[in-house]
Each structure stands twice: as structure tokens, then as C-alpha cells.
N, C-alpha and C positions, 0 to 999 in steps of 0.2 A: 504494500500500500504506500503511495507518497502523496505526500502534500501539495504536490504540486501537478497534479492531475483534472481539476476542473478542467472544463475544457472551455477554448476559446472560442466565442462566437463572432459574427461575419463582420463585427464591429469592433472586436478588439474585446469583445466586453464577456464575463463568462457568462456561458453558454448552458444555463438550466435545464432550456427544454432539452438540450443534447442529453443532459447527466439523468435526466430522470425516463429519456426514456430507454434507458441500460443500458449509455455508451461502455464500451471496454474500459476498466482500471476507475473509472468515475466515481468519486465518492456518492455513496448515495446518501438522501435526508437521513438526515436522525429521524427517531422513533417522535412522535408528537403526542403527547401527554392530551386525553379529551378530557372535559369532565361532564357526565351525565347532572341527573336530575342529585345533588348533593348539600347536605345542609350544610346552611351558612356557617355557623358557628365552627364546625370543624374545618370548614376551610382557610378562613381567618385562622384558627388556631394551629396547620398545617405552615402558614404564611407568617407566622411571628414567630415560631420556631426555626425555623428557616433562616429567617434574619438573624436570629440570637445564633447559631452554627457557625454565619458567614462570618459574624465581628469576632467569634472567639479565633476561626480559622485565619483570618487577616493578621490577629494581633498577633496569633504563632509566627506568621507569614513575616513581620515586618521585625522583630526578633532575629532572625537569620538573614533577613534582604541587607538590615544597617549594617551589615560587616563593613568595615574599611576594604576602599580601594585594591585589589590586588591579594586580597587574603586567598591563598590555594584553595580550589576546592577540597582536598583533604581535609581541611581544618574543617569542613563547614559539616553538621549532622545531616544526616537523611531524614529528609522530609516524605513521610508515608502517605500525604493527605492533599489535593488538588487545592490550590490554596491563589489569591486573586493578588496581582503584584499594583504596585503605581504607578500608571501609565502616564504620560503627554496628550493632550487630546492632539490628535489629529487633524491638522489642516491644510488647507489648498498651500502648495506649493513645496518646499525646501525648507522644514523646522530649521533653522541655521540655530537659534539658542539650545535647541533640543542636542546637536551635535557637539554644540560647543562646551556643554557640562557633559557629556558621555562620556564614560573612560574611554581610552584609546591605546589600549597597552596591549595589539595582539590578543584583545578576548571581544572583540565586535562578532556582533553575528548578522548578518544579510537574509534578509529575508522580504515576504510579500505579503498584504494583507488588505482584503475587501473594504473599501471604501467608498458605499454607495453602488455602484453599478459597476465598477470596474476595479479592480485589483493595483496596488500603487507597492512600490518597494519601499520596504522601512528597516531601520537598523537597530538592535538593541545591544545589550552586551552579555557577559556571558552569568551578571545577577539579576538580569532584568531590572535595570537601576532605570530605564529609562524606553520609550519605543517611538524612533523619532523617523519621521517620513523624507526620506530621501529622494521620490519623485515627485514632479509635477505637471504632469500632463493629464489633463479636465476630459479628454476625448477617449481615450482610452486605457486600456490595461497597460500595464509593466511589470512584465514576469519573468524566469527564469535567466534569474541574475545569478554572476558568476562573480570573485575575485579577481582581481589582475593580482598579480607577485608582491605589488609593492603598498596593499592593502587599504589602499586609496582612491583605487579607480575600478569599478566595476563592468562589466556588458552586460546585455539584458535584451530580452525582446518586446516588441511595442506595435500598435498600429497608427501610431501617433503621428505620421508622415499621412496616412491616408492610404498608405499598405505596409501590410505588417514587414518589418525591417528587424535588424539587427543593430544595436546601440552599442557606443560604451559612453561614459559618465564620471567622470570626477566626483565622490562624495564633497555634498555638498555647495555641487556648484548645479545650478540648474539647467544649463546648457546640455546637450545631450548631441552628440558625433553619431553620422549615419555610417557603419560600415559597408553595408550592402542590404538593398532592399527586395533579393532578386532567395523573397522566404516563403516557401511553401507548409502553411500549419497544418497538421491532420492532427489534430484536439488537442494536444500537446506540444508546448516548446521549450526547450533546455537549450545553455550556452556553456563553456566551462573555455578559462585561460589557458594557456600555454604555460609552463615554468618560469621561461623566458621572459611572457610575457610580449611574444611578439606575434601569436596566432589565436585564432578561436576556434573550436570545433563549437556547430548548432547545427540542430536536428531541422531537416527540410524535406517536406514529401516522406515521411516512414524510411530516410537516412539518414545517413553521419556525412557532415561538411567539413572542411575547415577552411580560413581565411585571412590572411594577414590584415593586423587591427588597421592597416591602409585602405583594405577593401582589394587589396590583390590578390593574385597567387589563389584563387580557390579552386578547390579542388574536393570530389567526390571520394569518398573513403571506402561507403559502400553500395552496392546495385542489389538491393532485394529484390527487385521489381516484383512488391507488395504493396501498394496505393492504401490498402485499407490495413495494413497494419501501422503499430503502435510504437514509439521511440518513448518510454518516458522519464529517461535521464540520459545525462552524458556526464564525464568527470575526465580530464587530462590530469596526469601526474604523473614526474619522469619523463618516461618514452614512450608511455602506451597512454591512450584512450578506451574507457568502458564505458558501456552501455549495453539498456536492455532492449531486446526487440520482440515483436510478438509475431515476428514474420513467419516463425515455426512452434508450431503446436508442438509442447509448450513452451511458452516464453524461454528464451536465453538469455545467458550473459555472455557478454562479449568482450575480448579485448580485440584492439587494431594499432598497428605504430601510426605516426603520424602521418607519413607517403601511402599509406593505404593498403603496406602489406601485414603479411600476418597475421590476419584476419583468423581468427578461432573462437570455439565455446569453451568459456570459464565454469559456468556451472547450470544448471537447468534447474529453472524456476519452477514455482508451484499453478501456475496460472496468476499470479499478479505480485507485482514485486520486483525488487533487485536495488534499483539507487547505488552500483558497486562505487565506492571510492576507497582507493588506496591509500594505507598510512604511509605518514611523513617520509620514514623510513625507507619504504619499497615493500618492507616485507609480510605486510597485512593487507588484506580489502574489507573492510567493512560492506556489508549489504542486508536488505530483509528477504525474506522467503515467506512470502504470504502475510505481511504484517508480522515478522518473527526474526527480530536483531540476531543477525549470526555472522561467523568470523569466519575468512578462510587463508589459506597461504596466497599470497600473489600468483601463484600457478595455479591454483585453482585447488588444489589438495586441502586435504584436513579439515572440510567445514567442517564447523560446532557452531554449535547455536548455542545465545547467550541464554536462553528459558528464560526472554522476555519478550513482552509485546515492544514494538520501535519497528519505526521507519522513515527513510530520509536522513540518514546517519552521516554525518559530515564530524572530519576529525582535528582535533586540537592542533597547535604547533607543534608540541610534543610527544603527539602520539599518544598521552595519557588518558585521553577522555575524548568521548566524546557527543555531541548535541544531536538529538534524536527529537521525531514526535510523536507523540502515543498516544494512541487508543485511548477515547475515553469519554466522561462525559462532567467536566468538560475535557477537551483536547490539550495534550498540552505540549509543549517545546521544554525539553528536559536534557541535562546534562549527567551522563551515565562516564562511569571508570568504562577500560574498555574489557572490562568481565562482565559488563552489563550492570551493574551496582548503583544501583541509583543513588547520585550526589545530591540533586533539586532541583525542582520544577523550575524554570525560568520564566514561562509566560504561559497562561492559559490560552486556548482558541479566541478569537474575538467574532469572528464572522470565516475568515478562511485564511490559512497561512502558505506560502510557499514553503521550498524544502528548504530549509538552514542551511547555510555555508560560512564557517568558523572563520575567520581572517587568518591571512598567512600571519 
């Protein structure tokens, strides 16, 4: 399962009627709570219970949120309880104040999140001290945003030209670089850097692209010719590119080098899943299997599953943790050891998040 699955509609904007009526990997609604014919009394007294729960859960919440600046997640206890953090409202444009109190010490995390009609990228950190909006375009979506190397400038994709395109972006600055606008969405789109920092791989038509941040040099990686299959992540690190495809029943995982050889199956999925990204190191990939955080060697050997729910796993600088979303209700953006050990919730759902990606 990833968070970053909605799918996009012919406007840039998500596309509901798509998701409900069974698109592939699509989150579906949550459950919706009716109420029949019910006396008053008890449901007021259901509703001030409730409240009394949420303040005691807050003030646990804001107990662990005050740590200072920089304090390791080791130090911090496990929080066993969905718990509601302190947000920035949200508005039209570039929070610049919102950025400017955010830590910035290599623990930012990139992310996307519904606002109104359309999906805008926003960045917190890794206490949830703050959730501060980094795009500003009123006409459409902004989704599957990547890091550049130097943890300051992101890509991302947009219909905000008047066809959907490929971006990159300076945090912070509200200008936004067309790389190429020559992007074909099939309900899903992903972007991910280069090391370097001087290429992008994005998913186009049910492939893998890649493209110098000029707009040159691009180049097809892979030819499924599968129209109606599914791309719903990509991740560059080192020398390879992963991704999942649904081009063969059942879904794979894939690695490819960057010139487009090499091309093989890492590991086969359950029918929904994968988000593969590789630790710092080389010698891990993170990825889910069916909504099911699990580890495996870079070759593909040795999965184990962490025996938790997470997906959309993106890993620390250090390789020691890492930020997942999980199942639940509410949803939430969590920072897990990478044995799976849950460290703390960092942000609940609010309306819809993309997948996480930890700053270099």
C-alpha cells in the first residue's frame, strides 16, 4: 500500500470517481460510521468522552513532541497511542515563516497533502514540530516529490503548466523550473534524484524515464508495452533505480542501472505494494508487501518482514530509522528503528499524504 496512490484526475486534481470505482493500488474510503434512530443522551455522552480521551492523549503527545532540537530518537519512549501533533495552518502559497522556525538539521521530511481539491507538497521534520507548505500553485496538484542530494531542492510533478510536467523547486522559493513536459500519467506519478544530483528518473505511460534536471538526455529505461499497467514508485540510489510494476501478474520489483541495462526482478509482490528504496549504505532495501514493512539484501535475498503494518518507507541518513505510514485510523507518518520498533508517530493523516522522503 502507498500513500501516494490516489490517483490523478484530467485536471491535475485527485481523481475520486477513479479511486472508488476500484482503480488498481487506490486507497479506498474508510468505513463511515451511520447513526440510526439513537438516543440523545448517549450520544452526547459518547461525544464528551471523546473529547476528554483526545486532551489527555494531546497532553501525552506534547510531553514527548517538547524535546529539544536534535535529541536522537533513541532517547525519545514509544508512543503506543495515535496521538494529534501542532500543526501551521495551511495557506495559499510558500509558509516562508513556517520554514524558517523548522529545524533543518538533515531530519526534514517531504511530503504531500490535500488541500481542498488538489494535493500541495508540504514539509515537516522528523518531531512533527511543524507542517509547513512548500507549494503554491491554486490550479493544480503537486505530487510525487523527490530530494535533490543537496537537501534543498526538490522535483515533483504538476499540471500547473496546463499539462502535466515534471518540476524541480528550491525549498522555499516559489518559482518552480519546467524540466520537460513531454509526461504521460496512468493514475500514478513518482520522480526520484540522481546521487549526483544531475538526472531524474519519472514514471511516464506505465515506464521508467530518466532526464537530465536541463530537460536533456532523456531516455526510456523500460518498454512494457502495458498502457494499463501501474508504476507506483520509483527511488534512484547509487547505481541502480527501483521500482514496482504491475505489468506482470503479480506485481514486481525491479531494479534497472541508469542507461537502461540490467533490467531484473528483485522480488514479487503480493498484488499491491513494494515502494523498494535502498539504505544509505547499499546494502539494504526497504519495501512493503501488501501493507507489510519488510527488509531485504540489495540483491534481493533474505527478505524478513519487520511483523508490522508500514508503507512508503523512506530511510534516514544513517541508515538507522526509518519514516513509514501506517494503517490506521487515524493514519499516520511514523518513525520506526529499522527492526521495525516503533520510535513515534510524527503526524496523523489530515485528508491525504504522499509517501515520505527523509532529507539527505
Amino acid at each position: 500500500m502507498t500513500a501516494n496512490r490516489k490517483p490523478i484526475g484530467p485536471d491535475g486534481e485527485l481523481d475520486e470517481a477513479y479511486e472508488n470505482e476500484g482503480a488498481p493500488f487506490a486507497r479506498k474510503p474508510k468505513n463511515v460510521l451511520k447513526f440510526g434512530f439513537i438516543n440523545r443522551s448517549l450520544l452526547v455522552g459518547v461525544i464528551i468522552g471523546f473529547s476528554m480521551a483526545s486532551v489527555i492523549a494531546l497532553l501525552e503527545f506534547r510531553t514527548i513532541s517538547s524535546l529539544p532540537v536534535g535529541v536522537s530518537p533513541t532517547a525519545v519512549s514509544v508512543i503506543t497511542t495515535s496521538t494529534p501533533i501542532a500543526t501551521t495552518t495551511l495557506i495559499a502559497g510558500v509558509d516562508t515563516a513556517c520554514l524558517t522556525a523548522l529545524p533543518n538539521n538533515h531530519n526534514r521530511i517531504l511530503s504531500s497533502e490535500q488541500i481542498g481539491k488538489f494535493t500541495k507538497i508540504v514539509v515537516t521534520d522528523d518531531h512533527g514540530s511543524a507542517i509547513c507548505q512548500v507549494s503554491d500553485s491554486s490550479a493544480a496538484s503537486d505530487l510525487g516529490a523527490s530530494w535533490f542530494p543537496d537537501g534543498k531542492t526538490i522535483s515533483f510533478g504538476s499540471k500547473r503548466g496546463g499539462v502535466f510536467g515534471l518540476y524541480t523547486m528550491s525549498i522555499g522559493d516559489s518559482s518552480a523550473h519546467l524540466v520537460t513536459d513531454d509526461v504521460v500519467t496512468v493514475a500514478y506519478f513518482n520522480s526520484a534524484v540522481s546521487p549526483d544530483g544531475k538526472r531524474i528518473a519519472f514514471t511516464s505511460n506505465s515506464d521508467v524515464y530518466e532526464i537530465g534536471v536541463d530537460g536533456s538526455s532523456r531516455q526510456q529505461l523500460t518498454h512494457f508495452k502495458a498502457p494499463s499497467s501501474v508504476i507506483s514508485s520509483v527511488s534512484w540510489s547509487r547505481d541502480t533505480i527501483l521500482f514496482d510494476s504491475s505489468a506482470i501478474d503479480p506485481r514486481q520489483v525491479y531494479a534497472v542501472k541508469p542507461d537502461g541495462s540490467n533490467l531484473h526482478v528483485l522480488a514479487e509482490g503480493k498484488g499491491e505494494g513494494s515502494d523498494a528504496v535502498q539504505s544509505p549504505d547499499g546494502q539494504k532495501i526497504a519495501l512493503d508487501l501488501n501493507g507489510d514493512l519488510t527488509i531485504m539484501n540489495s540483491d534481493g535475498t533474505n527478505l524478513q518482514s519487520l511483523s508490522r503494518p508500514g508503507f512508503s518507507p523512506s530511510w534516514s541518513p544513517d541508515g538507522q530509522y526509518l519514516v513509514i505510514m501506517t494503517e490506521g485510523n487515524p493514519e499516520t507518518m511514523d518513525i520506526v528503528k529499522a527492526d521495525g520498533t516503533l520510535v513515534r508517530h510524527v503526524a496523523p493523516n489530515t485528508e491525504w499524504w504522499g509517501a515520505p522522503k527523509w532529507q539527505p
